[in-house]
C-alpha positions in Angstrom: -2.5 35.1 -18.8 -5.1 35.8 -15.8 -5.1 39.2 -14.9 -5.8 40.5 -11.4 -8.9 42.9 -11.4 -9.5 44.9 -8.7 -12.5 44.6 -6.3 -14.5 47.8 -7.6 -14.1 46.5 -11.2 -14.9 42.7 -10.4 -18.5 42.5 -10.7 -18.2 44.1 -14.1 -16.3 41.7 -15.0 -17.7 38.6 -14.4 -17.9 37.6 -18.5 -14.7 38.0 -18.9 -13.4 36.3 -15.9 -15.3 33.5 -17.0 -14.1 33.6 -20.8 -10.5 34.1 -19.2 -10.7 30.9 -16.9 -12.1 28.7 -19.7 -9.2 29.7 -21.6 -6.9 28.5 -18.8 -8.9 25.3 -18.7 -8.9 24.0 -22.1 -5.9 26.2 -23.2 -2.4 24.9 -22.7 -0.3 25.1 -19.5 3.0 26.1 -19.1 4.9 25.7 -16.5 8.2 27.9 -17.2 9.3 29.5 -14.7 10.4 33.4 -15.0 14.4 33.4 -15.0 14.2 30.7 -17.2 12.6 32.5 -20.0 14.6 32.5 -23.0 15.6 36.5 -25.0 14.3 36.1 -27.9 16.1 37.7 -31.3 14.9 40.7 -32.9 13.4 38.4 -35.7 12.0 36.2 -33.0 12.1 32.4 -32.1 13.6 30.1 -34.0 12.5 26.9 -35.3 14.1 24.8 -33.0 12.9 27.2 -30.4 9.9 27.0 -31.4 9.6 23.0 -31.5 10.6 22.9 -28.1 8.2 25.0 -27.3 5.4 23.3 -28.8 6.9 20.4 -27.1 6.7 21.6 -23.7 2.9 22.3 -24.2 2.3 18.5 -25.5 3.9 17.7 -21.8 2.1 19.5 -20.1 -1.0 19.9 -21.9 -4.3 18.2 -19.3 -7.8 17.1 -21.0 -10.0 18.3 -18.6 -13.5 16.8 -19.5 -16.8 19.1 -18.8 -20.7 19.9 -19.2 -22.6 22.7 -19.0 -25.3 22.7 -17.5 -28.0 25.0 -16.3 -30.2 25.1 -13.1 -32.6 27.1 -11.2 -31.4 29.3 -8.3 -34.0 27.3 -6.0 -32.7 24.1 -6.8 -28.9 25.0 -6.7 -30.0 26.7 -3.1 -32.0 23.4 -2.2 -28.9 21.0 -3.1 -26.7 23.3 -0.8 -28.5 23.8 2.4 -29.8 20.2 2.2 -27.5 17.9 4.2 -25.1 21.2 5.2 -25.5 20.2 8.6 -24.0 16.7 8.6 -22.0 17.5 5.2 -24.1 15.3 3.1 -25.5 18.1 1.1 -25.1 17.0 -2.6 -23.9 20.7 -4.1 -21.1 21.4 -1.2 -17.3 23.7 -0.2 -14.6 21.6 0.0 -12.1 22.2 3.0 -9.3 23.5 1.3 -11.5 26.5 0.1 -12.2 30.3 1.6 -14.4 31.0 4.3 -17.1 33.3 3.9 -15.5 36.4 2.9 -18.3 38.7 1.1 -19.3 41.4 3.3 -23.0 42.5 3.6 -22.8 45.0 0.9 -20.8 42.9 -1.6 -23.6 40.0 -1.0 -26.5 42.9 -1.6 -24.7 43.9 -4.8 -24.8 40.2 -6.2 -28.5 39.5 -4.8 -29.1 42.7 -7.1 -27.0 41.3 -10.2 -30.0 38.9 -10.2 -33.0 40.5 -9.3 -32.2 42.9 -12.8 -31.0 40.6 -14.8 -27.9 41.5 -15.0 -25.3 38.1 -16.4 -24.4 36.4 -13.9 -20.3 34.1 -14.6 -20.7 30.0 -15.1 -20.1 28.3 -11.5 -17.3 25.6 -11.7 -18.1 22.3 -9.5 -16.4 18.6 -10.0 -18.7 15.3 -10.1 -16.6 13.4 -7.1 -15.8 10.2 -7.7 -17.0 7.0 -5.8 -14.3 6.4 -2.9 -12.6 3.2 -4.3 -14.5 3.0 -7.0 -17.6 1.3 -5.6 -20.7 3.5 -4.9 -21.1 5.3 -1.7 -22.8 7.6 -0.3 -20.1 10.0 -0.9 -19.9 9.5 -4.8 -21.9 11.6 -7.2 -21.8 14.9 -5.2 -20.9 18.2 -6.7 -17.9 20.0 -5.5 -18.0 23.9 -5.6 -14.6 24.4 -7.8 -15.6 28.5 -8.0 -18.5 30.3 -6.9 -19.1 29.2 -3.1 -19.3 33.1 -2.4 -21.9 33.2 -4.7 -24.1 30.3 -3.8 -23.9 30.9 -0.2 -25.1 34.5 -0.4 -27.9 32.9 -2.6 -28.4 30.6 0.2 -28.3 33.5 3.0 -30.5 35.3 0.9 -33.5 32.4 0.1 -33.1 31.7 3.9 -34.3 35.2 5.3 -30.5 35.7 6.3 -29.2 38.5 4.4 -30.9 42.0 4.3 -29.7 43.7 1.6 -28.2 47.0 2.3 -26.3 49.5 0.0 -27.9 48.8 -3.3 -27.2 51.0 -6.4 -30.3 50.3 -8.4 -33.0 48.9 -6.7 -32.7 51.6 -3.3 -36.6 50.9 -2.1 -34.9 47.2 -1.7 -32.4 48.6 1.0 -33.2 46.0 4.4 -35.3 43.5 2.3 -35.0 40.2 3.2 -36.1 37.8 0.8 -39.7 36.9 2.7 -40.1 40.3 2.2 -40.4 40.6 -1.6 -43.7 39.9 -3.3 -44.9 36.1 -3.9 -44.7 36.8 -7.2 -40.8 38.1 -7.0 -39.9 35.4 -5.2 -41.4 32.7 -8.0 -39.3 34.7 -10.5 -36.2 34.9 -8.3 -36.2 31.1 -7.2 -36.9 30.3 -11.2 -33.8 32.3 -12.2 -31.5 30.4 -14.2 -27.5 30.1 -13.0 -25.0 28.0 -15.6 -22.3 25.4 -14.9 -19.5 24.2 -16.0 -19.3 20.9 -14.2 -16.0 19.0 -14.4 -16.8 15.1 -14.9 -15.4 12.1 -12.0 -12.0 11.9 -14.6 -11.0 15.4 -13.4 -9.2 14.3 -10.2 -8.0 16.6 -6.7 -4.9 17.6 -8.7 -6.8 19.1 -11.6 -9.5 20.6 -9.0 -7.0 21.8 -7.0 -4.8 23.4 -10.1 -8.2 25.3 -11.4 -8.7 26.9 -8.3 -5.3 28.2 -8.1 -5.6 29.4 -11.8 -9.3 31.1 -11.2 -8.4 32.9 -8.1 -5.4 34.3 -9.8 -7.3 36.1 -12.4 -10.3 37.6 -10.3 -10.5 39.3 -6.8 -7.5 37.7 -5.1 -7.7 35.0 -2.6 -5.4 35.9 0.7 -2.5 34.1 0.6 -3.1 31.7 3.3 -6.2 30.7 1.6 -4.0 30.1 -1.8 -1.5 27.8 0.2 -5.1 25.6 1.9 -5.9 25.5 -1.7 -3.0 24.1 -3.9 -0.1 23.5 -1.1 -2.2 21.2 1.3 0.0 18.9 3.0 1.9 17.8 6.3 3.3 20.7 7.4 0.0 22.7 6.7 -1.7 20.3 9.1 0.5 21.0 11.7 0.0 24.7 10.8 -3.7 24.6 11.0 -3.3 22.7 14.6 -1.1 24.8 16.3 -3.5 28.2 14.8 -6.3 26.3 16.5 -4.7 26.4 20.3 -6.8 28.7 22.2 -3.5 29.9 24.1 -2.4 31.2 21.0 -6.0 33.0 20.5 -5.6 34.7 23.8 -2.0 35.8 23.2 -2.5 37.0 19.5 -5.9 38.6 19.1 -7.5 39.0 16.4 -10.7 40.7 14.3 -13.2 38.5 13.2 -12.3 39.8 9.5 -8.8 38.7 10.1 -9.7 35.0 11.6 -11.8 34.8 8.6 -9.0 35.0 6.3 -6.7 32.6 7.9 -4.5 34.8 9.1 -4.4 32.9 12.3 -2.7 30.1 10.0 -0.5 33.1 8.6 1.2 33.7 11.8 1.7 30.2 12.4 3.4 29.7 9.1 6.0 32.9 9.5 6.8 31.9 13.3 7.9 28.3 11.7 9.6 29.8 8.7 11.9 32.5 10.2 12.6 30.3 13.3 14.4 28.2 10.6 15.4 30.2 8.1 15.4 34.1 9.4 19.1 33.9 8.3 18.4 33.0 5.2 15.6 35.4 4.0 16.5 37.3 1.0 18.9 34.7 -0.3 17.8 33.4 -3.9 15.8 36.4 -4.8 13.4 34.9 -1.7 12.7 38.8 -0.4 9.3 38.6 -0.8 7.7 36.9 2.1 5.1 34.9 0.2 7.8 33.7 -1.8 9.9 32.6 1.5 6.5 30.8 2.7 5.9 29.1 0.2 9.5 27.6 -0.6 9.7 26.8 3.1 5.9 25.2 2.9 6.9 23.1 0.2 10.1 21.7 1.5 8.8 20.9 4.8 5.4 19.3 3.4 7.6 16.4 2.1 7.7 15.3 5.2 5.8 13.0 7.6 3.4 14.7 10.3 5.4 12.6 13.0 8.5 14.0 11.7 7.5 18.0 12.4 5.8 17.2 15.6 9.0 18.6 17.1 8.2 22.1 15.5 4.6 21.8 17.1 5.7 21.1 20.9 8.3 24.1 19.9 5.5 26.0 19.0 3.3 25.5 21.9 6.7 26.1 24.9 6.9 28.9 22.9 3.3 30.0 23.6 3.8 29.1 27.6 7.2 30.8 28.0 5.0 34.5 26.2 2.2 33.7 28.5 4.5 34.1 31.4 6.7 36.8 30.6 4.8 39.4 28.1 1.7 40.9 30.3 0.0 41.6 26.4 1.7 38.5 24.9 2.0 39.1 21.5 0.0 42.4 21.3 0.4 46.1 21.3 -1.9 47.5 24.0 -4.1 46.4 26.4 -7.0 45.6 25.2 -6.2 45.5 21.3 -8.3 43.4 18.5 -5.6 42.9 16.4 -1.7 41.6 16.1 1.1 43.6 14.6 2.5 40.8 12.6 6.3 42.5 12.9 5.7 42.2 16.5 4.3 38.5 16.7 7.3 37.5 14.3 10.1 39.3 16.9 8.7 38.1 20.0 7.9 34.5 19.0 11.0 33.9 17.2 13.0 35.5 19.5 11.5 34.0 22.2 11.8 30.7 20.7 15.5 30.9 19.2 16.4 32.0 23.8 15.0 28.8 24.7 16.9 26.8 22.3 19.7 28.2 23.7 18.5 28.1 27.0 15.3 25.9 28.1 15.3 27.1 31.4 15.2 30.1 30.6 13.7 32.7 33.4 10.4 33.7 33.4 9.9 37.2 34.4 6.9 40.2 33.4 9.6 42.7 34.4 10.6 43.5 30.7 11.1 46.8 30.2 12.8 46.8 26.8 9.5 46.0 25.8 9.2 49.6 25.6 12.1 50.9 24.6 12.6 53.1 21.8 15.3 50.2 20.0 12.9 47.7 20.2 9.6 50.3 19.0 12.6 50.8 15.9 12.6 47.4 15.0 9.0 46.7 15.1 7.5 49.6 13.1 5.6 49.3 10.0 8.3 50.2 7.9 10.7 48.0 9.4 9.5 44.7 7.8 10.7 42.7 4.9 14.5 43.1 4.1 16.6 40.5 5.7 19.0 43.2 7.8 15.7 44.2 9.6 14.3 40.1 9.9 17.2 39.3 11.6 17.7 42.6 14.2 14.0 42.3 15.2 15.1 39.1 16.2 17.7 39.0 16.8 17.1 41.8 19.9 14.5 39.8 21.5 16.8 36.9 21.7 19.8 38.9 23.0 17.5 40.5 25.8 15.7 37.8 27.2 19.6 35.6 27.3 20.7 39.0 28.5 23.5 38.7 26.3 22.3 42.1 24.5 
């Protein structure tokens, strides 16, 4: 099984990560779920057991066809940046990938993994098939499966993009760019050799999709909005993404760059939907984690059609209007503030949207001193988030004073 490694042991890691994921590729897959793993006897399994266990892996069991392959860092740069622009570039990150999300130092640290020599773990991209099966312009390009953190901070790097700061080894380095190294050092560093694993046209989304998921739960861990853009893509997601992208909502919920980077946006969206719908039920199942409860709720409500939750998205934005009116910070803390509590943004919205269920016309007043209060401060603390008798107080209060039925 994948392990998670933390950040400060990650680069040393890299071999094994990439022994690890290989494993997970060609090994087989099981898809047993935790309560329904069976107590074995002292003596272990037996046969029958253990037949129906082999069984399970001859269900589930994918062949995933591969090369490897093996190109300089100049050309893998060149197939990148070429065609970014228009997204024609033959080497390219799909959509339902992570932004940027290496900091400057983390990209020095890698830029210096290569300059000494130092092994550097196999990329994974996917030949993409021909649209329809007849060739296009499309067909034939090479889609980053893992490693887009790596060749974009290549790319920043060859592009006179990224000056390296906070190196361990190579300190005289420290604000280099890369026009700044010696002719010579940059022939070496262009010549550098990365290796692939590249995944042939048989290995369709589904596969792509499931070796993402299984690589970014063994290495530094994806943000759990990023996970859900990566494996649980569907309907309701679009709507999710949509409604993150209405620039009332930016105003009302701030944000640091950091966080919009990491979907978080797309986070808040997600809980305001989820707990509008199922606060009640949080908990219930063994659902008291809150990724769990996302991503059961995700999954129902992605097997439906986009014109069946466009309800949820004009809820969404009356929501926003009704906040704009009444909360002089909207969703945040202080005046002024970069970020969003997300206890806060969860009470408000919900609340706010559960009043105007019950009431649509609902008065719209900036006179709201509860806001304040030393109740509502209780219910919105740090340490007031994720079991269900707090979900459904913070909420719950919100509704009651804005009906005024508190």
């Amino acid at each position: 099984m994948c392990r998670e490694l933390s950040k400060e042991r990650a680069q040393e890691k890299h071999l094994e990560e990439t022994d690890l994921f290989l494993s997970c590729v060609e090994a087989t897959i099981s898809t047993m779920k935790p309560d329904e793993t069976p107590t074995l006897a002292a003596s272990g399994p037996s046969e029958e057991a253990k037949n129906a266990a082999e069984e399970e892996i001859r269900q589930h069991q994918r062949e995933v066809d591969y090369e490897t392959k093996e190109y300089p860092v100049e050309v893998l740069v060149s197939k990148y940046l070429k065609g970014l622009e228009d997204d024609s570039n033959e080497i390219f990150v799909p959509d339902y990938q992570r932004e940027m999300a290496w900091d400057t130092d983390r990209q020095s640290k890698f830029i210096e993994s290569v300059l000494i020599g130092l092994p550097i773990p196999y990329l994974f991209v996917a030949d993409v098939k021909d649209p329809e099966g007849e060739p296009s312009e499309k067909g034939g390009r090479l889609e980053i499966v893992d490693g887009s953190q790596r060749i974009r901070t290549l790319a920043a790097f060859m592009d006179n993009k990224l000056p390296l700061g906070n190196l361990e080894k190579l300190r005289k380095l420290m604000g280099f760019r890369f026009r700044d190294l010696p002719q010579s050092r940059q022939r070496r560093f262009g010549r550098r050799t990365l290796r692939l694993i590249e995944l042939t046209e048989n290995a369709d989304e589904d596969v792509r999709r499931d070796i993402f998921e299984r690589i970014n739960t063994g290495s530094v861990q994806l943000q759990d909005m990023e996970m859900r853009r990566g494996v649980k893509a569907g309907p309701m997601l679009t709507v999710v993404e949509r409604c993150a992208a209405d620039p009332l909502f930016h105003t009302l919920a701030p944000l640091s760059g950091r966080q919009v980077s990491r979907r978080d946006r797309d986070e808040l969206v997600l809980r305001f939907f989820a707990y509008l719908e199922r606060y009640e039920k949080f908990g219930e199942q063994n659902q008291n984690r809150v990724v769990r409860f996302l991503d059961t709720y995700l999954e129902d409500k992605n097997k439906l059609e986009v014109s069946q939750l466009e309800p949820l998205a004009v809820e969404f934005r009356q929501m926003l209007e009704f906040v704009r009116d009444t909360f002089p910070l909207g969703f945040a803390k202080t005046k002024g503030a970069r970020t969003t509590p997300r206890i806060r943004f969860e009470a408000l919205a919900v609340g706010t949207a559960l009043a105007l269920r019950t009431n649509p016309n609902l008065p719209r007043s900036q006179a709201v001193p509860w806001l304040e209060s030393e109740k509502f401060k209780e219910f919105t603390t740090s340490d007031s988030s994720n079991s269900r008798p707090k979900v459904v107080k913070r909420i719950e209060y919100v509704r009651d004073q804005l009906l005024g039925t508190a």
